[in-house]
VOGU-3710 file (C-alpha; in Angstrom, 3 decimals, decimal comma):
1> xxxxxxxxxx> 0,000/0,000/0,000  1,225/3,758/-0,761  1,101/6,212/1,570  1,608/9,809/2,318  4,201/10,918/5,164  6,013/14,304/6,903  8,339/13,912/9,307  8,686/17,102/10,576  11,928/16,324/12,035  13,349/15,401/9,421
11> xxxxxxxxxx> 12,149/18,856/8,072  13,900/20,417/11,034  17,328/18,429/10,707  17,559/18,978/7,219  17,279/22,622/7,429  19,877/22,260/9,533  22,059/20,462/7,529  21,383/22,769/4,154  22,614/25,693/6,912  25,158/24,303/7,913
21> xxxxxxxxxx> 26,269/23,078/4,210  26,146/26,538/3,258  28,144/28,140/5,888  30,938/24,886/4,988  30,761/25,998/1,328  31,042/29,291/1,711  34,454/28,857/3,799  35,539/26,428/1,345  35,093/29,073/-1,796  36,941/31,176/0,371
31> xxxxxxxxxx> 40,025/28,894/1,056  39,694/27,153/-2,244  39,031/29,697/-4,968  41,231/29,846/-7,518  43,361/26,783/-6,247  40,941/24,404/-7,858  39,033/24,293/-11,270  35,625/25,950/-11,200  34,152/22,461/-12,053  35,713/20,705/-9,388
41> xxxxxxxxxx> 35,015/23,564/-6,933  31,449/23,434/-7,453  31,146/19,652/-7,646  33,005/19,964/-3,414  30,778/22,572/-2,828  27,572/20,141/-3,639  29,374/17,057/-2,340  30,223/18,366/1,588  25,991/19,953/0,928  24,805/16,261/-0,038
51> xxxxxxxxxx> 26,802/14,923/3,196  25,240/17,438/5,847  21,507/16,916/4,228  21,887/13,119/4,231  23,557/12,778/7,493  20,356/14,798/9,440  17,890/13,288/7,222  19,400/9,753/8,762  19,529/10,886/12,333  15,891/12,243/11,445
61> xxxxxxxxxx> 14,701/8,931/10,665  16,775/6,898/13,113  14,636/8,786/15,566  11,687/9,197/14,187  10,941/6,571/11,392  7,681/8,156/9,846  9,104/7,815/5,911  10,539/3,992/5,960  8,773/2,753/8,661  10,293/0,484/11,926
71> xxxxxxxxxx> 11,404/-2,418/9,832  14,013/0,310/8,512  15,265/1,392/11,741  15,754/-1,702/13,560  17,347/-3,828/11,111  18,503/-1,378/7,888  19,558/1,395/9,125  23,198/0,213/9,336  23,348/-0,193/5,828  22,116/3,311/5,060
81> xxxxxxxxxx> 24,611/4,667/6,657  27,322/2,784/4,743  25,775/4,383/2,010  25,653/8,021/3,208  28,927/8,786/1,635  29,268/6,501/-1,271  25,656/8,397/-2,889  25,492/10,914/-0,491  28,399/13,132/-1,490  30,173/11,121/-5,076
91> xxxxxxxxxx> 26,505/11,853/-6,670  26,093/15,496/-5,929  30,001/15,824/-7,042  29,519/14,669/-10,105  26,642/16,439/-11,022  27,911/19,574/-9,620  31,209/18,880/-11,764  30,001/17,817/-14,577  26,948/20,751/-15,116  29,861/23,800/-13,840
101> xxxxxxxxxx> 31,900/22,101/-16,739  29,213/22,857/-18,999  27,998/26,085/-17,523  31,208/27,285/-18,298  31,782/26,016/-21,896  32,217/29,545/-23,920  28,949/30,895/-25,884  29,000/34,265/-28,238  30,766/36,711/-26,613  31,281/35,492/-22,602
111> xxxxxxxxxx> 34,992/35,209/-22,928  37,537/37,152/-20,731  38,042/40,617/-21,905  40,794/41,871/-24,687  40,675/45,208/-24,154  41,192/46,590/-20,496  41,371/50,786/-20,236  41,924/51,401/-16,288  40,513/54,551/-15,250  42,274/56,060/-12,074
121> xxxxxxxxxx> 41,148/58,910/-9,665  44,091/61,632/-8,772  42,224/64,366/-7,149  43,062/65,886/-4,033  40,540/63,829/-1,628  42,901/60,829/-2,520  45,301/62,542/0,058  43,348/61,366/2,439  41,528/58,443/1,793  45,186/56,975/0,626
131> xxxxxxxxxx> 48,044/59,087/2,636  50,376/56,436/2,044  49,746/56,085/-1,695  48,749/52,380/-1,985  46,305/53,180/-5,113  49,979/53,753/-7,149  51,130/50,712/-5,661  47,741/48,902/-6,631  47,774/49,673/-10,290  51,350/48,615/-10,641
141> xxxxxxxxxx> 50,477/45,465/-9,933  47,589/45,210/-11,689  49,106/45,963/-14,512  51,993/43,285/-13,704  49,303/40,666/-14,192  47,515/41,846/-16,943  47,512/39,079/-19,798  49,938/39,194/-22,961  47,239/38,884/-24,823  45,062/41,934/-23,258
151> xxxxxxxxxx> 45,635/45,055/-24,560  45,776/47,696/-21,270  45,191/51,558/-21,349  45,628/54,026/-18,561  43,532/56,780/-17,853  43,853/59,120/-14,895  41,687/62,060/-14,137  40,770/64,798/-11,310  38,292/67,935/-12,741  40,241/67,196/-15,796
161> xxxxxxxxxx> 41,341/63,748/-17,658  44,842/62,514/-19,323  45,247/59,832/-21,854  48,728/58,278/-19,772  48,815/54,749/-21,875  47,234/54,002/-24,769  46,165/50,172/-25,723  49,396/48,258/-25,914  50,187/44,528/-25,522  52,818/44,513/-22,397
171> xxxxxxxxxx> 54,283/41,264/-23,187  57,153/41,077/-20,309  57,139/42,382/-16,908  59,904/44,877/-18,062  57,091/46,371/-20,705  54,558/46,202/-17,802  56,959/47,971/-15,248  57,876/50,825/-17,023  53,970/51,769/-17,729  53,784/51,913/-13,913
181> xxxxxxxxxx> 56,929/53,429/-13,260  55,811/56,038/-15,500  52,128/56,700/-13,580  54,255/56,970/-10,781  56,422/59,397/-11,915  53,375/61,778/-13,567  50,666/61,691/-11,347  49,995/64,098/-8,533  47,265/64,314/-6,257  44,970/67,429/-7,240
191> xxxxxxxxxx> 41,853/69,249/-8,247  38,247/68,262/-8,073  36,348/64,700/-9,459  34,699/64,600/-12,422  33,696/61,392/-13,040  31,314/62,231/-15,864  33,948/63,372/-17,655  36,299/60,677/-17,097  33,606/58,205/-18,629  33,295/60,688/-21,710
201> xxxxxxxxxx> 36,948/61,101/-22,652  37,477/57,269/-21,972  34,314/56,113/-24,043  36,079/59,127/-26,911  38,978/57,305/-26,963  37,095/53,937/-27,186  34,831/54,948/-30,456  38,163/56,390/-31,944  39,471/52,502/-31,960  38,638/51,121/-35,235
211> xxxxxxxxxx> 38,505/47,104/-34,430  35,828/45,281/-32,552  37,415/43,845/-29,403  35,796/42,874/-26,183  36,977/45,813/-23,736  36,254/46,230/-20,087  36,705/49,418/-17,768  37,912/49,577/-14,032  37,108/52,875/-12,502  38,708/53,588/-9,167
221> xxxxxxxxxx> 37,642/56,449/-7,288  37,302/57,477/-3,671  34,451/60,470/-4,118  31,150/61,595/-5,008  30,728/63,626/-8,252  27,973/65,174/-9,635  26,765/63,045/-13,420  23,808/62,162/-14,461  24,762/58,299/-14,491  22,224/57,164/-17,055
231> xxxxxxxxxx> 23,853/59,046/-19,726  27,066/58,936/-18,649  26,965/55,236/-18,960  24,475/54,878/-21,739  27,578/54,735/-24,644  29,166/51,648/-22,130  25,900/49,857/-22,486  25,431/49,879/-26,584  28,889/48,978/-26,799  28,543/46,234/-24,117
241> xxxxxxxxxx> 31,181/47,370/-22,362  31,491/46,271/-18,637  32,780/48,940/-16,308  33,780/47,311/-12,673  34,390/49,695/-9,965  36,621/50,269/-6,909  35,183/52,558/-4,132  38,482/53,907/-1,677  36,263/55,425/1,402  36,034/55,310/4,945
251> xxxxxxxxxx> 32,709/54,351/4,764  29,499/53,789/2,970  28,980/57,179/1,443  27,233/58,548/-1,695  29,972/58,214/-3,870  30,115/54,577/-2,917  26,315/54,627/-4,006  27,256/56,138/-7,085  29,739/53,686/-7,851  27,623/51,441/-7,196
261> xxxxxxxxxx> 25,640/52,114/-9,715  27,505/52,499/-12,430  29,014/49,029/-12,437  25,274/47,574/-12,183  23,959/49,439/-14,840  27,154/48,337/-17,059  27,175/44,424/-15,757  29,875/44,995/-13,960  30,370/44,433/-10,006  31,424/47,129/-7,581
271> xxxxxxxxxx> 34,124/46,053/-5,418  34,464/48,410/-1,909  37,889/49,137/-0,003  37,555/50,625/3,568  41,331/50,313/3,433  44,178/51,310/0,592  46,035/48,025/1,784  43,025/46,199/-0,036  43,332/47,843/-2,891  45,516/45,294/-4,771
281> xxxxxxxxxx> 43,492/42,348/-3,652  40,061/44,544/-4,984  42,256/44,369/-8,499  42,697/41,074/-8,168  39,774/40,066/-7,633  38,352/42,152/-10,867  40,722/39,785/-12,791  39,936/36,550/-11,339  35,654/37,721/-11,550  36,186/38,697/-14,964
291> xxxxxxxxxx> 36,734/35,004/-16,064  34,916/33,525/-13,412  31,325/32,184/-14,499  30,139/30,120/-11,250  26,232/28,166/-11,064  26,496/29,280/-7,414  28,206/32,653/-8,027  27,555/36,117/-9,993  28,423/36,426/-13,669  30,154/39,110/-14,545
301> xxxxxxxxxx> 29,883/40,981/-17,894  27,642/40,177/-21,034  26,495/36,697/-20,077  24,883/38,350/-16,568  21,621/39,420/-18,573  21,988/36,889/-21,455  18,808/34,484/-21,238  21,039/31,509/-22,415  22,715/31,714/-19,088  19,615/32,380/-16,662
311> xxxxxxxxxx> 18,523/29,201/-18,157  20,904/27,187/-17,669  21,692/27,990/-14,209  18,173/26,920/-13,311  17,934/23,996/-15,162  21,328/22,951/-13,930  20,431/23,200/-10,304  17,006/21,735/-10,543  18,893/18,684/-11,900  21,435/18,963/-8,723
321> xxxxxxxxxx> 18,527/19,111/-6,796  17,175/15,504/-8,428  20,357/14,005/-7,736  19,934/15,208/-3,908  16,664/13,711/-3,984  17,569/10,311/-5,592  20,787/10,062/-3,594  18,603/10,239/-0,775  16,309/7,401/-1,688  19,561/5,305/-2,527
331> xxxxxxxxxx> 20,828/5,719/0,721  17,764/4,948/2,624  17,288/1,904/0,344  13,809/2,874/-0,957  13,355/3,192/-4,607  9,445/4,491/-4,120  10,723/7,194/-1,689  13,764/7,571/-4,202  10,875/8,655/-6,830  9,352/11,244/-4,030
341> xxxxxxxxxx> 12,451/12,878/-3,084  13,302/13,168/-6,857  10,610/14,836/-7,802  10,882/16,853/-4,298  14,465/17,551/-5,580  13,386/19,090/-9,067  10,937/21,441/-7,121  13,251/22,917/-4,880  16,168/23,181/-7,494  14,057/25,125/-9,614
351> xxxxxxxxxx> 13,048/27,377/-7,122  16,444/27,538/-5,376  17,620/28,463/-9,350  15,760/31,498/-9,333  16,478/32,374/-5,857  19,906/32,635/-7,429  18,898/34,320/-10,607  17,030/36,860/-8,670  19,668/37,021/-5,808  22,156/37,749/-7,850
361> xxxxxxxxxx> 20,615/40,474/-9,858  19,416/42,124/-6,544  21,274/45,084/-5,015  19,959/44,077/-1,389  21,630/40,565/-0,764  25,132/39,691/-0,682  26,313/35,838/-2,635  26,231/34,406/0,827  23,101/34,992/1,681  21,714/34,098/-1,531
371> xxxxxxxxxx> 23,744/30,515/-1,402  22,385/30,155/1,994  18,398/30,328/1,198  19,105/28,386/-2,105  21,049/25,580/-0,221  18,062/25,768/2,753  15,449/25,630/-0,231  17,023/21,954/-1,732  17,188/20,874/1,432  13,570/20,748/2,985
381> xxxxxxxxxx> 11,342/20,966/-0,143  12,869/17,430/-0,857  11,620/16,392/2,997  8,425/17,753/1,958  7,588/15,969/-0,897  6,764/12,388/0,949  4,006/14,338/2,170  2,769/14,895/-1,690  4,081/11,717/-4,211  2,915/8,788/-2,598
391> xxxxxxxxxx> 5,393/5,924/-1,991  5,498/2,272/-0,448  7,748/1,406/2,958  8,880/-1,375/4,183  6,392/-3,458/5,861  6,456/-3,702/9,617  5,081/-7,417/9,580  7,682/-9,813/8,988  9,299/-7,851/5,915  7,340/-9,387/3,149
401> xxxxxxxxxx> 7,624/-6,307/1,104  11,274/-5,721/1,286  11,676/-6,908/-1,760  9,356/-4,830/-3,527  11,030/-1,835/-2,082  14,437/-2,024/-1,362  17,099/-0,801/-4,498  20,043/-3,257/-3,936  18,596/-6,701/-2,272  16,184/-8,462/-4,389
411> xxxxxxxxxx> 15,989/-11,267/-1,351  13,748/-11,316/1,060  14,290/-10,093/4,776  13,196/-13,518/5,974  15,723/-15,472/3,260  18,196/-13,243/5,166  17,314/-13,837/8,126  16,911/-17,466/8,103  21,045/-17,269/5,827  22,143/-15,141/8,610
421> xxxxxx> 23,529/-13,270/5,743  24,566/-9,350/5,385  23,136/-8,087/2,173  24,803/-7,148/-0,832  24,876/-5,360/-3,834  23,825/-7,438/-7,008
//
C-alpha cells in the first residue's frame, strides 16, 4: 500500500544540515578559490551539501521513522549509513562537476576581456583616503598581471582627464613595469572629481578605436561627483562594455552609491575598499571575476543578462537538486521514496535556481546569503515531498515487502534472516 508521510523532524534536521552546508561551502570558496578548477570547486561545494543533508535526514529517521517505517530502523539502518557517503556526497560531485563544466563552456561573446582601459582617480581627496599612496602601488600590480594577450590603457583624471597609456600589448614584466613606473612618476594628487567626464573622454577614446574587441573598464575612485549616471553610462551599455568599480572610502557614502551604480547598470560588479592596503586584492579580484562564471556565483559581464545563461543555471540546479533527492532514496534503500524525493528535488532546485537568478541580480543581498536560502530551499522541499508523491515502505510485519522496495537486495528479509547473511549489492 502507498502512503503519504512528513516527518517534521526530518524537516527540522535537514534545514539544519542545508545551513550548515552553506556556511561549509562558503568557507571552502573562500580557502579554495582559484586553487581548484571551477568544475571541481562546485562539484566539493555540492558534495560536503549532499553529506550534511543526508547525514540529518538519517539521524531524522533513526529517531523518528515516519518515511521507511520500523522495519528500517531496527534492522537497515546500518546499511544506510554505509551508504551516506558513497551516494550521499560522489553523486552530488559529479553532477555539480560535470553541469559547472558545462555552464562554463564559452557561448558568443562570454569570454575574458581583450581590451582593459583602467581609469584612475588623482584628485586631491585621494590625500586622504590613501596618505600612504597604496592606489599607485595597486595599479602597478595590476598591470603586472595583466595578460599578454590583453591590450591595457591608462587613464587618470581629477576635474580634468589625461590619456597616460594608450592600448598596448605589455608582453614582459619589463614592458609592464615601465607603464607603472611612469604613472608613478606623472601623477599628482589634485583638483576636483569629475567622473562624468572621465567616462566621456574614456568612451572618446574607445569609439576612436577602429577594431571590434571585447573591452572592459575599471574605474577607481574614492568620491562623489555630480553626473547624471544614465547618460554617462548609456555609450558603455550599446557597446557592451562592462565597467567594474573600486570605491576607496572610509565608509558607505554617496559616492560609494554612485559607484555602485555604475558598475550595475554596465554588468559589472562594484568592489568596496575601507582600506588602501586592499586595494591590490580589490584588483585582483576584478581579474579573477572577470573570467569567473560560477552556477552558485555572480556572472560578470555580457552573459549576466543573457537568457542563455539564466537558463541554464536553473535547469542545472534543478537537476542537482534531483540528484539530492535520488541520492537520498539510494541511501535509505527505498526506490518508491527515491521517486518522491526526486521529484521533491526538481521542485526545490528550480526554485532555489531562481532564488539565485534573482539574488544575484538584486542590489539588497550579498552571494552568501543568496547561497544560503538556495542551499536551505534543496534541502527541505525534498523532505516535503513524501508528504505529496505517494510511496510504499517497508512493511512492519515480517518484511514481506522488502523486496518490492528495497534498491540493492532483491531477497527477502526472511531469506536473510533465516542465511544469517549481510546483504549485498547485485
Amino acid at each position: 500500500m502507498k502512503v503519504r508521510n512528513f516527518n517534521f523532524l526530518l524537516f527540522i534536521l535537514t534545514a539544519i544540515g542545508g545551513l550548515i552546508g552553506a556556511f561549509t561551502g562558503e568557507a571552502l570558496l573562500s580557502e579554495l578559490r582559484g586553487q581548484l578548477p571551477n568544475s571541481m570547486l562546485v562539484g566539493v561545494y555540492f558534495g560536503q551539501l549532499g553529506l550534511w543533508i543526508g547525514l540529518m535526514a538519517f539521524i531524522a529517521e533513526k529517531l523518528n521513522p515516519r518515511l521507511n517505517g520500523l522495519r528500517w530502523a531496527s534492522s537497515y539502518a546500518s546499511f544506510s549509513l554505509k551508504l551516506l557517503v558513497p551516494v550521499m556526497v560522489i553523486l552530488p560531485f559529479i553532477a555539480g562537476t560535470l553541469l559547472q563544466f558545462i555552464y562554463e563552456l564559452e557561448a558568443l561573446d562570454t569570454k575574458s576581456p581583450e581590451d582593459i582601459i583602467l581609469i584612475v582617480d588623482i584628485s586631491e581627496s585621494m590625500l586622504e583616503t590613501d596618505p600612504e599612496n597604496k592606489t599607485v602601488a595597486a595599479v602597478k600590480e595590476f598591470l603586472m598581471k595583466v595578460d599578454g594577450n590583453q591590450r591595457s590603457a591608462l587613464l587618470v583624471f581629477n576635474d580634468q582627464t589625461k590619456m597616460l597609456q594608450s592600448f598596448t600589448f605589455l608582453k614582459n614584466n619589463s614592458e609592464k613595469k615601465q607603464v607603472g613606473d611612469d604613472f608613478e612618476k606623472s601623477i599628482r594628487f589634485q583638483g576636483g572629481t569629475d567622473i562624468g567626464l572621465a567616462l566621456s573622454d574614456a568612451m572618446e577614446y574607445l569609439n576612436s578605436i577602429k577594431d571590434d574587441r571585447l573591452t572592459m573598464a575599471v574605474l577607481l575612485s574614492d568620491g562623489f561627483s555630480e553626473m547624471d549616471v544614465a547618460q554617462s553610462v548609456k555609450p558603455f551599455q550599446d557597446k557592451q562594455i562592462v565597467i567594474n568599480t573600486v570605491g576607496l572610502s572610509q565608509k558607505r557614502n554617496e559616492g560609494a552609491d554612485l559607484l555602485h551604480d555604475i558598475s550595475e547598470r554596465t554588468g559589472g560588479s562594484y568592489y568596496s575598499v575601507n582600506d588602501a592596503n586592499k586595494l591590490s586584492s580589490a584588483f585582483q579580484d576584478i581579474q579573477k571575476d572577470s573570467q569567473d562564471r560560477l552556477l552558485i556565483g555572480e556572472r560578470q559581464g555580457a552573459a549576466q543578462y543573457m537568457l542563455l545563461y539564466k537558463v541554464l543555471r536553473i535547469l542545472f540546479i534543478a537537476l542537482i537538486g534531483v540528484g539530492l533527492g535520488l541520492a537520498l532514496g539510494l541511501m535509505f534503500d527505498n526506490r518508491f521514496l527515491a521517486k518522491s524525493f526526486a521529484i521533491g528535488g526538481l521542485a526545490a532546485g528550480v526554485l532555489a535556481g531562481l532564488i539565485l537568478e534573482w539574488g544575484f541580480g538584486s542590489l539588497f543581498l550579498k552571494g552568501i546569503y543568496i547561497r544560503i536560502w538556495s542551499d536551505i530551499i534543496l534541502a527541505v522541499i525534498v523532505s516535503l515531498f513524501s508528504a505529496v508523491v505517494p510511496y510504499r515502505m517497508y512493511n512492519a510485519e515480517n518484511g514481506k515487502n522488502r523486496t518490492d522496495v528495497s534498491l540493492y537486495n532483491r531477497k527477502s528479509f526472511a531469506e536473510s534472516e533465516k542465511k544469517n547473511t549481510s546483504k549485498t549489492f547485485y
